[in-house]
gemmi code that builds the backbone of each chain (N, CA, C; Angstrom):
import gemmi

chains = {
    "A": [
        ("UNK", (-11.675, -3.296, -1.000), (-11.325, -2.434, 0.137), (-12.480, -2.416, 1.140)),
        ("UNK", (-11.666, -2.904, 1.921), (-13.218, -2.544, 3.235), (-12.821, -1.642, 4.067)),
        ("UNK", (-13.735, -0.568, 4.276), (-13.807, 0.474, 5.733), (-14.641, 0.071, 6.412)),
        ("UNK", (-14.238, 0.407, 7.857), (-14.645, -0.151, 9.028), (-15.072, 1.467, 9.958)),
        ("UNK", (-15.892, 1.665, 10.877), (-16.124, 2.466, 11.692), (-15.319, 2.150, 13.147)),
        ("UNK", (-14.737, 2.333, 13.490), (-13.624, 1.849, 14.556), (-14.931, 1.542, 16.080)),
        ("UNK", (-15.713, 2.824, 15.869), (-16.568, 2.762, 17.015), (-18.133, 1.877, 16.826)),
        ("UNK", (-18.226, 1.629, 15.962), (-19.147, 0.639, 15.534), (-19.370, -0.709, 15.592)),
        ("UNK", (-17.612, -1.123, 16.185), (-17.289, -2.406, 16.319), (-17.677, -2.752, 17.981)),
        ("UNK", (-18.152, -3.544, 18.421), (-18.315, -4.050, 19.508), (-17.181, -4.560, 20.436)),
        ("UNK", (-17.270, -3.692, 21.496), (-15.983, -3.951, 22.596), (-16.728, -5.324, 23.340)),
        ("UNK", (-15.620, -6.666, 23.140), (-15.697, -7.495, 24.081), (-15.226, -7.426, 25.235)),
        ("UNK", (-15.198, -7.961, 26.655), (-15.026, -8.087, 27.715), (-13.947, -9.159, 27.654)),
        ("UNK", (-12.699, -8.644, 27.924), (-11.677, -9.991, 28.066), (-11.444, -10.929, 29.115)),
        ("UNK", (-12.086, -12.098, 28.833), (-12.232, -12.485, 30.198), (-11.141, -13.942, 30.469)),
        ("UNK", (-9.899, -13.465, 29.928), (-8.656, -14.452, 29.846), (-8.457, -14.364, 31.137)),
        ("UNK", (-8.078, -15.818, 31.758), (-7.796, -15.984, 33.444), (-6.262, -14.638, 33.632)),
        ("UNK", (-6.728, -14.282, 34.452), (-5.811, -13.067, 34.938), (-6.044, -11.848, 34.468)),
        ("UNK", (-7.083, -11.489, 33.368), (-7.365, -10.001, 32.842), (-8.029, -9.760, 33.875)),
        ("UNK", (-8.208, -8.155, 34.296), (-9.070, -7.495, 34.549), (-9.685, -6.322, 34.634)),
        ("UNK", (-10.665, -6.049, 34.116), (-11.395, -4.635, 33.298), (-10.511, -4.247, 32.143)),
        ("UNK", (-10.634, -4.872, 31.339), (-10.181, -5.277, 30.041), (-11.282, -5.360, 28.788)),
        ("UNK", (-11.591, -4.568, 27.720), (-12.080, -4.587, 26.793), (-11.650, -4.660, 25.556)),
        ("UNK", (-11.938, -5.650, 24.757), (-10.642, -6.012, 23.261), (-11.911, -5.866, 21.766)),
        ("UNK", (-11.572, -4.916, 20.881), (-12.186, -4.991, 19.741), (-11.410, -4.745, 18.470)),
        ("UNK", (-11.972, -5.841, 17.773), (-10.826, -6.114, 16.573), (-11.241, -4.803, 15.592)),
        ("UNK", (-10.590, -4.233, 15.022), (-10.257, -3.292, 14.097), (-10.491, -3.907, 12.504)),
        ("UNK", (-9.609, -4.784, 12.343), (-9.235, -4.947, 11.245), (-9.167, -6.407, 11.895)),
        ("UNK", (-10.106, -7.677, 10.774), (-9.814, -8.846, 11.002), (-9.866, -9.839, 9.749)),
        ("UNK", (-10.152, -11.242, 10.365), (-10.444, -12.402, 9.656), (-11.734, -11.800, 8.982)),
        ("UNK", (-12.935, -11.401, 9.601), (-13.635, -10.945, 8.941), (-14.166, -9.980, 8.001)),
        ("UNK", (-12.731, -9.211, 7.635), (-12.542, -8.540, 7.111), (-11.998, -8.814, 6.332)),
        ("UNK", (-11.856, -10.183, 5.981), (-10.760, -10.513, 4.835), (-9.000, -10.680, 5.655)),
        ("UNK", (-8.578, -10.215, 6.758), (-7.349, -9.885, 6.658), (-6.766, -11.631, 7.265)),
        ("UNK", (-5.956, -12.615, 6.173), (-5.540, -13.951, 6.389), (-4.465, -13.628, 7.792)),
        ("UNK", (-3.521, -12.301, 7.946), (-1.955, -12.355, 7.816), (-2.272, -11.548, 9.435)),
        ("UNK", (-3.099, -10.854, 8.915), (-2.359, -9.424, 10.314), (-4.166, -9.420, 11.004)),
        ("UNK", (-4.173, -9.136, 12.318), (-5.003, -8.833, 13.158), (-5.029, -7.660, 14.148)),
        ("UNK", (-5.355, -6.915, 13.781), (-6.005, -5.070, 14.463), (-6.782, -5.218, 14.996)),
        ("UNK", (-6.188, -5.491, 16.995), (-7.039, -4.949, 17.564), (-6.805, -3.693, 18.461)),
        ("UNK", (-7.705, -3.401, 19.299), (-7.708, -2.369, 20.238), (-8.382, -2.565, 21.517)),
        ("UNK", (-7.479, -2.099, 22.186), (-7.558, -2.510, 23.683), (-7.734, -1.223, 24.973)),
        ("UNK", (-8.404, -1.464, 25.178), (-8.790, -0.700, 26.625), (-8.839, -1.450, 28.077)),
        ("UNK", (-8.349, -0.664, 29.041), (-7.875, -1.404, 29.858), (-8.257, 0.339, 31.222)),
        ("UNK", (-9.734, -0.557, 32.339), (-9.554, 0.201, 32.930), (-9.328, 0.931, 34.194)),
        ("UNK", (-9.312, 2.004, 34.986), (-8.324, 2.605, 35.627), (-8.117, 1.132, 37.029)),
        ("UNK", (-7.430, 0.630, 37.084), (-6.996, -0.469, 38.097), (-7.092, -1.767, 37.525)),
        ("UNK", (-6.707, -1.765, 36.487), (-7.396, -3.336, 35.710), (-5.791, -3.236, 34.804)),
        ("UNK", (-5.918, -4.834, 34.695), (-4.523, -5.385, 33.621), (-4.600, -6.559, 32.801)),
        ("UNK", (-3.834, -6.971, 32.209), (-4.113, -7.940, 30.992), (-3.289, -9.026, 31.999)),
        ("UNK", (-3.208, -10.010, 31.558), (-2.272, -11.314, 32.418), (-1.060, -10.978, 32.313)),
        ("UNK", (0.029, -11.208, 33.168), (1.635, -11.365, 33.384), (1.474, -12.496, 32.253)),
        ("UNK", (2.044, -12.769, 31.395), (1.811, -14.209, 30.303), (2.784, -14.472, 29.355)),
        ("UNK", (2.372, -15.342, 28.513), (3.707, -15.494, 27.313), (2.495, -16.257, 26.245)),
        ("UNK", (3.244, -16.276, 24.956), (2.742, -17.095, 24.027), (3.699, -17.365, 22.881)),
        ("UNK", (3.409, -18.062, 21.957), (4.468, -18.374, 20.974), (4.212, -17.450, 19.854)),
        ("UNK", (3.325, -15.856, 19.907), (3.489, -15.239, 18.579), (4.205, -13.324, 19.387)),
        ("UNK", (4.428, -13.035, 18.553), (4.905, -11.165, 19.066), (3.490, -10.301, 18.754)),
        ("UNK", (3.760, -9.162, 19.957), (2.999, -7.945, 19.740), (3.615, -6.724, 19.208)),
        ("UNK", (2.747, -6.112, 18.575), (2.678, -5.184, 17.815), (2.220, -3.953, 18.650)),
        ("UNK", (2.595, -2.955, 19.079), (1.797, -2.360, 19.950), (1.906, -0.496, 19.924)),
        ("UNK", (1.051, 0.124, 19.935), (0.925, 1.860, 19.607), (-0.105, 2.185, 20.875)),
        ("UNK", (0.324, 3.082, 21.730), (-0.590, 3.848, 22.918), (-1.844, 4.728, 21.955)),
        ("UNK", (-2.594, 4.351, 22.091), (-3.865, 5.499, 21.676), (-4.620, 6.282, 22.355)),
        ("UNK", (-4.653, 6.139, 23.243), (-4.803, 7.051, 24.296), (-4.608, 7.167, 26.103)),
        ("UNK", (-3.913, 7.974, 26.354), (-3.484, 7.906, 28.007), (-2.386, 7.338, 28.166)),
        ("UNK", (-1.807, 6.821, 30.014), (-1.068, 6.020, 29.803), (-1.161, 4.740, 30.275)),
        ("UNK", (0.097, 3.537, 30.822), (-0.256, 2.734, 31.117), (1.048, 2.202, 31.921)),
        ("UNK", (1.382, 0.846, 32.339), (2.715, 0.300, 33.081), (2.680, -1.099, 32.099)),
        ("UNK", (4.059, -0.607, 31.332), (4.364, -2.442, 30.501), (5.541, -3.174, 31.432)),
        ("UNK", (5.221, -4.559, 31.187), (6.074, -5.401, 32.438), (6.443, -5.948, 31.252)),
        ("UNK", (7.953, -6.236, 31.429), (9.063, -6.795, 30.709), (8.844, -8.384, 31.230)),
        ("UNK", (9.744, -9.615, 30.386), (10.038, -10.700, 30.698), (10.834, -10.790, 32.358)),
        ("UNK", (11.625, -9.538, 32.781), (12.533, -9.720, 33.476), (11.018, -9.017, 34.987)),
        ("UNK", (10.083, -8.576, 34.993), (9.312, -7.934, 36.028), (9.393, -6.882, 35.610)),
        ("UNK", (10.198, -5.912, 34.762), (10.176, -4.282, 35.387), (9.671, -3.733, 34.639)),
        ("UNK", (8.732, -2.514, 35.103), (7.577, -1.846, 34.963), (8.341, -0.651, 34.289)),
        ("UNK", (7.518, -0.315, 33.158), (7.903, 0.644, 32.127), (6.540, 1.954, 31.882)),
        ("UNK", (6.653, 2.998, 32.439), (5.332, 3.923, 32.178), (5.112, 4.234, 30.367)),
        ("UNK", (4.289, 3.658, 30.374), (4.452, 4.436, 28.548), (2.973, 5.122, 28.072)),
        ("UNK", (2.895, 5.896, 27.054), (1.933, 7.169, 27.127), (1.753, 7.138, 25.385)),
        ("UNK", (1.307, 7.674, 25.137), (0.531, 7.608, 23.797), (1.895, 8.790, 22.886)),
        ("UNK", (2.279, 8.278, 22.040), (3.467, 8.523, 21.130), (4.387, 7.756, 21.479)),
        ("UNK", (3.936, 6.538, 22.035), (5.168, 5.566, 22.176), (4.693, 4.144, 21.243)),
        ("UNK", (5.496, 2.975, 21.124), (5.254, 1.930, 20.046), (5.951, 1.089, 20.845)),
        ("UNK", (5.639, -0.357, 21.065), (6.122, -1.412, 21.372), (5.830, -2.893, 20.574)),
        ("UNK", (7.118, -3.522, 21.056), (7.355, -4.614, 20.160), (7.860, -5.869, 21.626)),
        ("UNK", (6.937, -7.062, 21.662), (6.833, -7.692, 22.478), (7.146, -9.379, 21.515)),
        ("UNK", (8.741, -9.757, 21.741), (8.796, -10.605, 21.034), (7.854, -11.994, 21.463)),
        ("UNK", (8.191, -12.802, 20.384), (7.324, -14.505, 20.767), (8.026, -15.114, 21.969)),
        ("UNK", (7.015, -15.835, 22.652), (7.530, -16.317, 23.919), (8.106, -15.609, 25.268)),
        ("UNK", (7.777, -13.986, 25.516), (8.511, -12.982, 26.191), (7.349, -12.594, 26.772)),
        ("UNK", (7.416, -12.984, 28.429), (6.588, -12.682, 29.446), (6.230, -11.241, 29.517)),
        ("UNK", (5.122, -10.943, 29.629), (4.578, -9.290, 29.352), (2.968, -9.017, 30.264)),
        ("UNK", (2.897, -7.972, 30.174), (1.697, -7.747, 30.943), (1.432, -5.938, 30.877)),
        ("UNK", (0.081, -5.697, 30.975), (0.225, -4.358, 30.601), (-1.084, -3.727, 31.769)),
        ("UNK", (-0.800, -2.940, 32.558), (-1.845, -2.517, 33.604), (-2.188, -1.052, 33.693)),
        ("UNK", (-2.934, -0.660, 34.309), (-3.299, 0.643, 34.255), (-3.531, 1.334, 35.893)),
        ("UNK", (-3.038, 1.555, 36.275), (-2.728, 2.000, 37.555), (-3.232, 3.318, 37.568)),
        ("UNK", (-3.459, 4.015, 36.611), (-3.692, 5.586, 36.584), (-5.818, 5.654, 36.759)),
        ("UNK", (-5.984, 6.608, 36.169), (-7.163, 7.826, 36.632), (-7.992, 7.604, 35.205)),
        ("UNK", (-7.350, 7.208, 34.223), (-8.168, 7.255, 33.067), (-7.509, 5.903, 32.166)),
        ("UNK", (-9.082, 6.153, 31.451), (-8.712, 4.390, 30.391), (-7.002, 4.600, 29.505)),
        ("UNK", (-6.598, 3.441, 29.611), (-5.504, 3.180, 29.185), (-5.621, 2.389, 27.937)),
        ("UNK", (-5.318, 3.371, 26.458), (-6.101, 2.425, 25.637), (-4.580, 1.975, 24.427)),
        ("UNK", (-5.373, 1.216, 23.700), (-3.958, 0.858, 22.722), (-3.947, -0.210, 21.917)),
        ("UNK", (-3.348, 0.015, 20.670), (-3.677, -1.120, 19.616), (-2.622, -2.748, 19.544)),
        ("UNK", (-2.967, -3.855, 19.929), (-2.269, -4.644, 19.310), (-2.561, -5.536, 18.407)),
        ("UNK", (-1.595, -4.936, 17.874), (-1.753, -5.901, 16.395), (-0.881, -7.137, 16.461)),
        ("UNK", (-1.163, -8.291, 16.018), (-0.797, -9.704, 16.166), (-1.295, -10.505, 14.684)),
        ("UNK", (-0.070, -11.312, 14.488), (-0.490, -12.189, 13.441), (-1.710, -13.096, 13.592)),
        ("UNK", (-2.231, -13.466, 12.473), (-3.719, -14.209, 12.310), (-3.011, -15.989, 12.675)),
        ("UNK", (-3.546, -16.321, 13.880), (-2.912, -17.604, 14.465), (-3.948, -18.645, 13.217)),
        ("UNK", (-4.553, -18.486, 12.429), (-5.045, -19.414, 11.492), (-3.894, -19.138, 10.509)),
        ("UNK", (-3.110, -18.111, 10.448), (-2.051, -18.190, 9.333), (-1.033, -18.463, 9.843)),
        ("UNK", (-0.676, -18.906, 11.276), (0.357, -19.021, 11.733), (0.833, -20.624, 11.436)),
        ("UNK", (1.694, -20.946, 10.993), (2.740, -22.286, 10.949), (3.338, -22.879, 12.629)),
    ],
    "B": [
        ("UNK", (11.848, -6.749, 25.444), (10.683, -5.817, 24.761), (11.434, -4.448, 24.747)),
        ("UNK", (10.646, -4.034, 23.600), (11.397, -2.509, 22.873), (10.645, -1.690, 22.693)),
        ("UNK", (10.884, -0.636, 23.434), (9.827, 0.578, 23.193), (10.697, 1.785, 22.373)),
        ("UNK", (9.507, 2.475, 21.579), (10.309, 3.405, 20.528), (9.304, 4.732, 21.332)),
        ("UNK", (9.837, 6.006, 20.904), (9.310, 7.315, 21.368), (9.026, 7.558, 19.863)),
        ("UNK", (7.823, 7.455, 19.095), (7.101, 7.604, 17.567), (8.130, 9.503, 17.202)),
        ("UNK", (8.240, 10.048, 17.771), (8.520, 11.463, 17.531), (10.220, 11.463, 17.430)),
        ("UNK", (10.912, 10.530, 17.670), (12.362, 10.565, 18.061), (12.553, 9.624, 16.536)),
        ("UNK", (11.740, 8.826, 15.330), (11.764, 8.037, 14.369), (12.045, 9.234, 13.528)),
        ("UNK", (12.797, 8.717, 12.978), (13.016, 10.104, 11.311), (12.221, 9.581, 9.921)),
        ("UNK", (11.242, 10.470, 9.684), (10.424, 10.382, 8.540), (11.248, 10.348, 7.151)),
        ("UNK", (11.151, 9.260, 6.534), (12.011, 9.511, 5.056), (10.644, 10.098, 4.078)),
        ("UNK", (11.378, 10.598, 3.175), (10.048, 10.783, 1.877), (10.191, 9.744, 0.811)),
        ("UNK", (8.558, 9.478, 0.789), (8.503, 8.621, 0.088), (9.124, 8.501, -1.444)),
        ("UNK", (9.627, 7.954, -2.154), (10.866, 8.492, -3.766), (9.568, 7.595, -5.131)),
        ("UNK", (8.826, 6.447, -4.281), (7.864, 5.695, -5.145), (7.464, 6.358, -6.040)),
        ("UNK", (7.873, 5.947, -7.715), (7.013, 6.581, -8.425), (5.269, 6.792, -8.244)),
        ("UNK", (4.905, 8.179, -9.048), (3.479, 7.865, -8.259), (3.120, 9.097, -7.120)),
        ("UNK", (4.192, 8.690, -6.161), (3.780, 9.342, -5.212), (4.664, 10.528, -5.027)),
        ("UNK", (3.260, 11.610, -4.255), (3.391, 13.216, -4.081), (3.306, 13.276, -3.033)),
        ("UNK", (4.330, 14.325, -1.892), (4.213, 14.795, -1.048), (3.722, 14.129, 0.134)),
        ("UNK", (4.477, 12.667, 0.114), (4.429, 11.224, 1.519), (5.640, 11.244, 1.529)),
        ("UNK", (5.497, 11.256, 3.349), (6.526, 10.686, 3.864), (5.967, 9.473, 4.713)),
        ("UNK", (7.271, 8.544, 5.513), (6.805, 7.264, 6.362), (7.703, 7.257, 7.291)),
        ("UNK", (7.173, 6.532, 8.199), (8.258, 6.112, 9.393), (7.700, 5.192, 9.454)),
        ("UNK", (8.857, 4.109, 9.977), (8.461, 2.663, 10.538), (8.609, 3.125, 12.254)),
        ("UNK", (6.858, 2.795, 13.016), (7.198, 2.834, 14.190), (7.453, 1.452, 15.068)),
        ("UNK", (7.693, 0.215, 14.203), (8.404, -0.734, 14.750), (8.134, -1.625, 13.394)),
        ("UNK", (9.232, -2.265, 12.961), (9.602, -2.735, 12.165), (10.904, -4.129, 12.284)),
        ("UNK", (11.603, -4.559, 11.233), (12.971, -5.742, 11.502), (13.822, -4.723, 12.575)),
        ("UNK", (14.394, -3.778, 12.261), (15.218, -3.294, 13.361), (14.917, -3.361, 15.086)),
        ("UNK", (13.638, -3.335, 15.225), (13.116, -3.744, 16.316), (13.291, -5.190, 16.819)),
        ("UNK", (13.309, -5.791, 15.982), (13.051, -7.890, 15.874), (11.608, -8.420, 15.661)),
        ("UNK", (10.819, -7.302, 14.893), (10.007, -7.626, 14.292), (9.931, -8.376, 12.938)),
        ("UNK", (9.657, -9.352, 13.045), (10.186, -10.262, 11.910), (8.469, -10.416, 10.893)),
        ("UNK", (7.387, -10.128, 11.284), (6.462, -10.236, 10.897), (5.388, -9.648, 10.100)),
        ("UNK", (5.724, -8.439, 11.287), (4.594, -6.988, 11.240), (5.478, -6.006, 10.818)),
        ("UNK", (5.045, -5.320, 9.869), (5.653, -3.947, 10.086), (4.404, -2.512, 10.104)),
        ("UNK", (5.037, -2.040, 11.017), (4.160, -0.557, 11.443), (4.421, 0.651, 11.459)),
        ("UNK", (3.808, 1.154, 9.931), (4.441, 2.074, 9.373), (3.568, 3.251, 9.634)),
        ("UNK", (3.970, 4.573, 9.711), (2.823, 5.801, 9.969), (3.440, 6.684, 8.468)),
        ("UNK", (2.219, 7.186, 7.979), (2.593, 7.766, 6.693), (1.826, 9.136, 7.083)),
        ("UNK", (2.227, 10.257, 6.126), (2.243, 11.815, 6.639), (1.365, 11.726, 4.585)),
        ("UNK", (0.507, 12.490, 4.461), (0.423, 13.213, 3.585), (0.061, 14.036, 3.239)),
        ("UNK", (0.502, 15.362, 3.099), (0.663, 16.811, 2.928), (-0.809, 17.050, 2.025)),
        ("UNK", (-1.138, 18.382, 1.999), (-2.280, 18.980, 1.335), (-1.385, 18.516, -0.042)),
        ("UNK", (-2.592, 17.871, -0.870), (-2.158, 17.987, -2.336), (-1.293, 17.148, -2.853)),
        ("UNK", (-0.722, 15.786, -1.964), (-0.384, 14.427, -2.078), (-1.302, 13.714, -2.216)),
        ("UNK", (-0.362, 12.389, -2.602), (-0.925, 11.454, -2.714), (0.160, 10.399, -3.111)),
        ("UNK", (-0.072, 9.002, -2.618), (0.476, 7.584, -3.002), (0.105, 6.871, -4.130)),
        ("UNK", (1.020, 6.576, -5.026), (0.661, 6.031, -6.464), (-0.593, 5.179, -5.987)),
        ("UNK", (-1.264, 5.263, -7.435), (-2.688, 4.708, -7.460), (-2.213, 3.039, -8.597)),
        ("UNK", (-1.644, 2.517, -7.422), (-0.892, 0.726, -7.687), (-1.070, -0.927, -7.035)),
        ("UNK", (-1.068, -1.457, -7.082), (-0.916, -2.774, -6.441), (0.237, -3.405, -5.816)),
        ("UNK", (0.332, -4.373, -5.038), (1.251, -5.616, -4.925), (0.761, -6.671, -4.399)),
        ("UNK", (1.728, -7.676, -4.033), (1.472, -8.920, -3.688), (0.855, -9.073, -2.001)),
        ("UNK", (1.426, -7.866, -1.443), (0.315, -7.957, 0.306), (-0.375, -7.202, 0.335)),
        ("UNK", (-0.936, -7.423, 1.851), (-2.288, -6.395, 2.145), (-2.021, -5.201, 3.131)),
        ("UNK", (-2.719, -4.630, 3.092), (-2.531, -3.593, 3.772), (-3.355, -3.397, 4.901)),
        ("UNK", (-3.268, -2.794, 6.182), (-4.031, -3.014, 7.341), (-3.928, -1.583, 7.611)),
        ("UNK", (-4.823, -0.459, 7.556), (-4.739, 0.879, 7.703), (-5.524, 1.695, 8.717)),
        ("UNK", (-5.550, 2.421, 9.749), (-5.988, 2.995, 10.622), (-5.545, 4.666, 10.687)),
        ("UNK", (-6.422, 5.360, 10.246), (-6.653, 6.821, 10.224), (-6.364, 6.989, 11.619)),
        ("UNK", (-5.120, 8.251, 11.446), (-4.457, 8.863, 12.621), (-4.995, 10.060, 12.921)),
        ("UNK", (-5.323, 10.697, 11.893), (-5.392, 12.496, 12.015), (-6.072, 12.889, 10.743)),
        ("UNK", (-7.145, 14.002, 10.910), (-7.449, 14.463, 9.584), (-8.428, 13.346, 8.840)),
        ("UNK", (-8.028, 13.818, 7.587), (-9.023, 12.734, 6.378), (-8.120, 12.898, 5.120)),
        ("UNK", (-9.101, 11.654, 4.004), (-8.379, 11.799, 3.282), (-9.063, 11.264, 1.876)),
        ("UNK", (-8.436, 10.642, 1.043), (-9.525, 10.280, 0.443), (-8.787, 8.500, 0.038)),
        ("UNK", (-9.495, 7.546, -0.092), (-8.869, 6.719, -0.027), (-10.099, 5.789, -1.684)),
        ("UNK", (-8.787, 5.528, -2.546), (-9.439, 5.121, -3.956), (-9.665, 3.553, -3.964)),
        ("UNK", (-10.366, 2.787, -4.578), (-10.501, 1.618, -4.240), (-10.021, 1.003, -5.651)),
        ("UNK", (-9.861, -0.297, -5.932), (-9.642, -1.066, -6.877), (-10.408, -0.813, -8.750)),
        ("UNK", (-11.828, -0.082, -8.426), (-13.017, 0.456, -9.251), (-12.399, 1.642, -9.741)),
        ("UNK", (-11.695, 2.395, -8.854), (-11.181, 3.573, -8.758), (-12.531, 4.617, -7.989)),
        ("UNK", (-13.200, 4.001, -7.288), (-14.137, 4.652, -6.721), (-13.342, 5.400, -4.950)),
        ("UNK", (-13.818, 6.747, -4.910), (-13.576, 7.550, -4.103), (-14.255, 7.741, -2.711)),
        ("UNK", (-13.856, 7.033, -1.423), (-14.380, 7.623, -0.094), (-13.630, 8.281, 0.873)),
        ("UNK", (-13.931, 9.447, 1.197), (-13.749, 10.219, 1.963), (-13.172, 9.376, 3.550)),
        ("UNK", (-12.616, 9.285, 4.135), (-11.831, 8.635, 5.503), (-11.243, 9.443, 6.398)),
        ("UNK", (-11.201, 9.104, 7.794), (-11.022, 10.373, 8.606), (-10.996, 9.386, 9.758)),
        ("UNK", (-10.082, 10.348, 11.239), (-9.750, 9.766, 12.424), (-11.293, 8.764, 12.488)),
        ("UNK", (-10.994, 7.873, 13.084), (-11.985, 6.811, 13.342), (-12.204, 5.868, 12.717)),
        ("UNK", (-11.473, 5.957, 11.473), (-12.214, 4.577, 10.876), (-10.799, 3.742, 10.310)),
        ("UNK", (-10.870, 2.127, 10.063), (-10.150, 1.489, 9.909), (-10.050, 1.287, 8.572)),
        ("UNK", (-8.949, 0.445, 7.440), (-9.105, 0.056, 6.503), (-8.489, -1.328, 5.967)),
        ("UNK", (-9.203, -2.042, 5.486), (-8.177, -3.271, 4.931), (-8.105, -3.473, 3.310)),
        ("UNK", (-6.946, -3.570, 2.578), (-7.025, -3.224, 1.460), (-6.306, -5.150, 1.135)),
        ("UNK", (-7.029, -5.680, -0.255), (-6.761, -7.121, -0.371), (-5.338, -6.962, -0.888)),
        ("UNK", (-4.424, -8.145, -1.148), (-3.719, -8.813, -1.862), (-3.836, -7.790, -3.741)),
        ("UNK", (-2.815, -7.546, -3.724), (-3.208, -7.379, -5.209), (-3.886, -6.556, -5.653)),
        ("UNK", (-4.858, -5.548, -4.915), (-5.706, -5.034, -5.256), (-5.703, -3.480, -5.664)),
        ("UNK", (-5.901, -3.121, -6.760), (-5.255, -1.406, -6.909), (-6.087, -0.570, -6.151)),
        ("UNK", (-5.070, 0.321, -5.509), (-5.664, 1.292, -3.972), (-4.485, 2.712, -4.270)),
        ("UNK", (-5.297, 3.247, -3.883), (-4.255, 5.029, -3.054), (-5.121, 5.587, -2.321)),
        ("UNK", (-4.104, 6.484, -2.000), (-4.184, 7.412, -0.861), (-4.289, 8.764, -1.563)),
        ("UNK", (-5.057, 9.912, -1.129), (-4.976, 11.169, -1.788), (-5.399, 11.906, -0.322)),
        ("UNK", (-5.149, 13.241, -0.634), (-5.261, 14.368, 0.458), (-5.594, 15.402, -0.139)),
        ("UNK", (-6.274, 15.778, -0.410), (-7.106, 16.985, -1.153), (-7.461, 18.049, -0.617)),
        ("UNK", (-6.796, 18.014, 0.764), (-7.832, 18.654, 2.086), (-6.757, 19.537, 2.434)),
        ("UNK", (-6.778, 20.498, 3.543), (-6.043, 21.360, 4.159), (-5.150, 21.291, 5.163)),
        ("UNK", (-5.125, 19.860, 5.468), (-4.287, 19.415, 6.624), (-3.711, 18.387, 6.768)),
        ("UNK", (-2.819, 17.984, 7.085), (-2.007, 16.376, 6.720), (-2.323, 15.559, 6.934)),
        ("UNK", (-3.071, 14.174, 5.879), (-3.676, 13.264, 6.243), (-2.340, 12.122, 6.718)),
        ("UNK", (-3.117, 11.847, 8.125), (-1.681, 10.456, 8.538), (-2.501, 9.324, 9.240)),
        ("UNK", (-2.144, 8.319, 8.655), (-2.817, 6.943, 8.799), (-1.287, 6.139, 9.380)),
        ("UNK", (-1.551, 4.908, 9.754), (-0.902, 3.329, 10.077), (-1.074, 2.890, 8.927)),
        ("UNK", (-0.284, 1.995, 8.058), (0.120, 1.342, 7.345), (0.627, 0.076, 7.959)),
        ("UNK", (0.024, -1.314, 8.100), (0.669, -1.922, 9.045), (0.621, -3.071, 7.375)),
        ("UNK", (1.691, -3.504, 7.385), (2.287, -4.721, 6.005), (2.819, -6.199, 7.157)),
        ("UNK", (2.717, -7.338, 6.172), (3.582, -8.403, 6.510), (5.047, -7.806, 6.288)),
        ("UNK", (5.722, -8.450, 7.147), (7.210, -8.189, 6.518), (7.770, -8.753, 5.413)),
        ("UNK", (8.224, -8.156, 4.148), (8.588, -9.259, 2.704), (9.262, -10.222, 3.076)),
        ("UNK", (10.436, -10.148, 3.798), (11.554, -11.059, 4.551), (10.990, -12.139, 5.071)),
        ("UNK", (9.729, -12.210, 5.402), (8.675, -13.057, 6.206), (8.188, -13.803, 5.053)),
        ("UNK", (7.578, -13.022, 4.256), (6.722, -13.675, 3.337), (7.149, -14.790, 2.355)),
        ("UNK", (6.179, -15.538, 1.750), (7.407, -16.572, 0.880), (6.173, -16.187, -0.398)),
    ],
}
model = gemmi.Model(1)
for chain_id, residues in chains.items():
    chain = gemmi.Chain(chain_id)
    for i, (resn, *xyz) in enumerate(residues, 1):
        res = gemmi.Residue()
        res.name, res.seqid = resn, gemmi.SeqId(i, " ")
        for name, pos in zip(("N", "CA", "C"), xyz):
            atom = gemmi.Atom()
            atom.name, atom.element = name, gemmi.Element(name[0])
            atom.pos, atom.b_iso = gemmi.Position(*pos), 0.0
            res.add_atom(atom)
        chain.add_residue(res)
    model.add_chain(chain)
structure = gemmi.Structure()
structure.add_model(model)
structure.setup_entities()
């Protein structure tokens, strides 16, 4: 069993073409032993967004704090706030921004692409 | 993409031998078209606890609220609380206990069995 200090972990700077003011720290990882599942956590801040994008695996996703605007495959902007959960299938254009006053934070969890087939 | 409202999910109680005074909700799971992840939030009452057992996956755990006490494979005892993460191996004997005065509730995030081979 490994415990982790959530705040102990080092926030990287996401610097994927199209993020911006974006900070990603894994929770729960490869280095933690975990082959299957990957815990991270994401902060995102006040005027900053992750890329409009796609990929071939799904997100896993829980608001942890504040809120934020999720963009569907189709463009349309969804406000969502912390007691909400999202599920972003494989290959389904998405993007997540923060338009508001305070950090927009939130966990996605994603399969371990070294375990992926 | 599918968004759930976590408070609008109906908590079942847990029936697992073993276990006292848990309940769970899946806050996105197969019903979603999650075919991979599942993301479960578990409730446990003063004076619960989740059988002290194994299986064949791992477990990916993130303290929601409160503390708790979380047993390891040794059967050795640490105390856990909002902030900290957990990854529990393959196989490895683990529980959950609540000893405390207030409802310990963590993430439970599993592969999906349906997934797994």
């Amino acid at each position: 069993m490994k415990i982790n200090n959530n705040n102990e972990i080092a926030a990287a700077v996401v610097t994927m073409e199209g993020a911006k003011d974006v900070r990603m720290k894994i929770l729960i990882g490869p280095d933690d032993g975990s082959e299957n599942i990957i815990m991270r956590h994401f902060t995102i801040a006040p005027g900053g967004h992750t890329p409009f994008h796609q990929h071939n695996y799904e997100h896993v996703v829980k608001v942890e704090a504040n809120r934020g605007i999720a963009v569907d495959d189709h463009g349309n902007e969804t406000e969502i706030a912390r007691g909400q959960s999202l599920y972003v299938s494989p290959d389904a254009m998405h993007q997540f921004r923060n338009p508001f006053n305070e950090d927009f934070e939130f966990l996605c969890i994603i399969p371990n692409p070294a375990s992926r087939v």
